[in-house]
C-alpha positions as a Markdown table, in Angstrom:
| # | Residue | x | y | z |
|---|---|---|---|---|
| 1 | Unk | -9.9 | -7.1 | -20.0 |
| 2 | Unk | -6.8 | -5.4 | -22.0 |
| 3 | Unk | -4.3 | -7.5 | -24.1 |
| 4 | Unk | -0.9 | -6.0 | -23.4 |
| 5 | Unk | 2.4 | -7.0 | -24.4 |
| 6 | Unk | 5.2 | -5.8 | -22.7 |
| 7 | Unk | 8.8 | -5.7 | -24.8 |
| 8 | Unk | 11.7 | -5.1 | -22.4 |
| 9 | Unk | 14.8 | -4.3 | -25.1 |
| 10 | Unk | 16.5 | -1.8 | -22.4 |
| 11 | Unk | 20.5 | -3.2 | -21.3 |
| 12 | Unk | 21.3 | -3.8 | -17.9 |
| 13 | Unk | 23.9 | -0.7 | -17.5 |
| 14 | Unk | 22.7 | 2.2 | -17.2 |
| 15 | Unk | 20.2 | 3.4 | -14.0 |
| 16 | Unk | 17.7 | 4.5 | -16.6 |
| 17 | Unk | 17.7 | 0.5 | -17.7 |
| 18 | Unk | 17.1 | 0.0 | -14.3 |
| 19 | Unk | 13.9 | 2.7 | -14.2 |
| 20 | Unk | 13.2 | 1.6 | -17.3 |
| 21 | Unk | 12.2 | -2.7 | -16.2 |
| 22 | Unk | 11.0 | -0.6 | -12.8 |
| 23 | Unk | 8.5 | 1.0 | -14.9 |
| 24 | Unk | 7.4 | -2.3 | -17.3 |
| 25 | Unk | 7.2 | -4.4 | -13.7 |
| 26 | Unk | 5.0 | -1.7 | -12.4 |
| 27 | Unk | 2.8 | -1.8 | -15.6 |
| 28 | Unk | 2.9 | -5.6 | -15.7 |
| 29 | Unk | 1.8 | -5.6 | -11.7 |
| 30 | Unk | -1.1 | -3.3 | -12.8 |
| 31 | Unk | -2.2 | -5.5 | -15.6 |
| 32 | Unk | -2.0 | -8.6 | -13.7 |
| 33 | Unk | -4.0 | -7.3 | -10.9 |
| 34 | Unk | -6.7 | -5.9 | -13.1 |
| 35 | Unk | -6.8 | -9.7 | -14.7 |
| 36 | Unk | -5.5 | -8.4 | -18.1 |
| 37 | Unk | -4.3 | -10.9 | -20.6 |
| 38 | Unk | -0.5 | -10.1 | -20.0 |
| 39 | Unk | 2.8 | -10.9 | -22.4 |
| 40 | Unk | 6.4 | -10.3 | -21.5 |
| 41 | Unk | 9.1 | -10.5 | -23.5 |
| 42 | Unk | 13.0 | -9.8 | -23.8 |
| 43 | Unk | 14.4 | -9.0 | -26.8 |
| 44 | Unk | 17.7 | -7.2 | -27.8 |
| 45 | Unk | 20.4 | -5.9 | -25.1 |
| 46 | Unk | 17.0 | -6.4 | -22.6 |
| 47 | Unk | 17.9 | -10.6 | -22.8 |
| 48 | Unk | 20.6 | -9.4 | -20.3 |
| 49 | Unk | 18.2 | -8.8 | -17.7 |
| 50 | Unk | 17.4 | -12.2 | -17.2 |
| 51 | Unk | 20.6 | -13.2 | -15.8 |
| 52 | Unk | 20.5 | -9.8 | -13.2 |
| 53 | Unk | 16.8 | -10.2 | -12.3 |
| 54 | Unk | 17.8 | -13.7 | -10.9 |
| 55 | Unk | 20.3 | -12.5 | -8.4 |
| 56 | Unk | 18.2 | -12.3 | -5.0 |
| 57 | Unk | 20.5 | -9.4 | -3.7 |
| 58 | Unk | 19.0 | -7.7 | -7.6 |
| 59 | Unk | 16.9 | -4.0 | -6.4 |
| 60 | Unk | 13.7 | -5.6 | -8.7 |
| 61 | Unk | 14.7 | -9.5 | -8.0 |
| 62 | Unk | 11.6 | -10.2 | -5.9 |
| 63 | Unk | 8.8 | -8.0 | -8.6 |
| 64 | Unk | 10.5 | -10.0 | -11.1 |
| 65 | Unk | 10.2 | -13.5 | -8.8 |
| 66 | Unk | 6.3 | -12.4 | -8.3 |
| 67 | Unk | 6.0 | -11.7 | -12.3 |
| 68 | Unk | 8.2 | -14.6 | -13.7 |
| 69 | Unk | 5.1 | -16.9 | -14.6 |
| 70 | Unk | 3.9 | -14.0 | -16.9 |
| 71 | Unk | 7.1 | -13.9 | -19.2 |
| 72 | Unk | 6.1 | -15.3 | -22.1 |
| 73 | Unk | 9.8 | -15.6 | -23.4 |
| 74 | Unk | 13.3 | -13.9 | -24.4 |
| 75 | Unk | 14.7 | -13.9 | -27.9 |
| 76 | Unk | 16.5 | -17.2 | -28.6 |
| 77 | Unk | 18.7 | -15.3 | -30.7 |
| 78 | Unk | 19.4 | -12.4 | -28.8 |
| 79 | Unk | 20.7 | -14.2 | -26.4 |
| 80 | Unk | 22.7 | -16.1 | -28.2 |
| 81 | Unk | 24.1 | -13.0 | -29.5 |
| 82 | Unk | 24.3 | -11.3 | -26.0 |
| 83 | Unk | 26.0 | -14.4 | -24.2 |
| 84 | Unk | 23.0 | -15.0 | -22.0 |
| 85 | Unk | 21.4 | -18.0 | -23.5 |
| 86 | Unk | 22.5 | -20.7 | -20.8 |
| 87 | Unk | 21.7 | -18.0 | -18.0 |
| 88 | Unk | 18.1 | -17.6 | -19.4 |
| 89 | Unk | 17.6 | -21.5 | -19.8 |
| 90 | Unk | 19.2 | -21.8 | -16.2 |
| 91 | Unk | 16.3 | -19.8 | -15.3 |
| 92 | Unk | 14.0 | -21.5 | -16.7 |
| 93 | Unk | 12.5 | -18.6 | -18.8 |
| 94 | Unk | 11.7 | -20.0 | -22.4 |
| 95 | Unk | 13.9 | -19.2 | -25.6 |
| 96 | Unk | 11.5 | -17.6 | -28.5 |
| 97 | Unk | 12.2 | -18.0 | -32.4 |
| 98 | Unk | 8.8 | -18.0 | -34.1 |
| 99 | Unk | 10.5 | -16.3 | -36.9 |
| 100 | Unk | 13.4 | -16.5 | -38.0 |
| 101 | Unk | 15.1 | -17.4 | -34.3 |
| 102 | Unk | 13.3 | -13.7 | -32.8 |
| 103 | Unk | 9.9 | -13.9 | -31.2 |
| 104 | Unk | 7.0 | -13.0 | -33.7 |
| 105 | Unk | 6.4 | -9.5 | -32.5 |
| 106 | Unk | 3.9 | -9.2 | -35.5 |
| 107 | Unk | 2.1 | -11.7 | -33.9 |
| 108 | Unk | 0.8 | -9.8 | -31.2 |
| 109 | Unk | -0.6 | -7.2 | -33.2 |
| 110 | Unk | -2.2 | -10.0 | -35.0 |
| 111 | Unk | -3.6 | -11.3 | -32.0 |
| 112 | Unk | -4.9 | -7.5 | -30.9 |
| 113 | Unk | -2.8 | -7.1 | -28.0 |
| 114 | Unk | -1.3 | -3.6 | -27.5 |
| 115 | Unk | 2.6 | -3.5 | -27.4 |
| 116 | Unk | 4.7 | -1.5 | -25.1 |
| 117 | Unk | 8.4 | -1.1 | -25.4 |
| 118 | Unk | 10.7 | -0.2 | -23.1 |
């Protein structure tokens, strides 16, 4: 079993953001159906896609309904910076601020998982 953390810091704008959370949801659909241990997290601009993924009429909204129990979190303060933080607690997703109001990236190297960015 792999320990992977996926890091989704892509914006919403562009069609390569949009290929670029296609291509973390396909990972993430791999490593949950080889049983991996499995992290996903927003961070940055990518705290936007929170708010898009939970639009049903959204081109990844049902990959991203079928993977929502495996995101571990988005930034608290990115999306406070990015004006998504009531959209993301709308959805349920939870707010991470292990250090200093970010998520504690360093902690998944510490706990041996292998981090992707997108």
């Amino acid at each position: 079993m792999a320990k992977i953390a996926i890091v989704i810091y892509s914006d919403t704008d562009t069609a390569e953001a949009l290929g670029k959370v296609s291509n973390a949801f396909m990972l993430a659909l791999e490593a949950v159906e080889n049983g991996d241990d499995l992290k996903i997290i927003f961070e940055g601009a990518g705290t936007k896609w929170i708010g898009e993924l939970e639009k049903e009429n959204q081109k990844m909204h049902a990959l991203y309904s079928g993977l929502k129990d495996k995101i571990t979190g988005v930034c608290d303060y990115c999306a406070q910076a990015f004006g998504v933080k009531t959209k993301v607690e709308k959805a349920g997703v939870p707010l991470l601020s292990e250090f200093k109001k970010h998520p504690s990236l360093r902690s998944l190297f510490a706990e041996g998982y292998n981090v992707v960015n997108f």
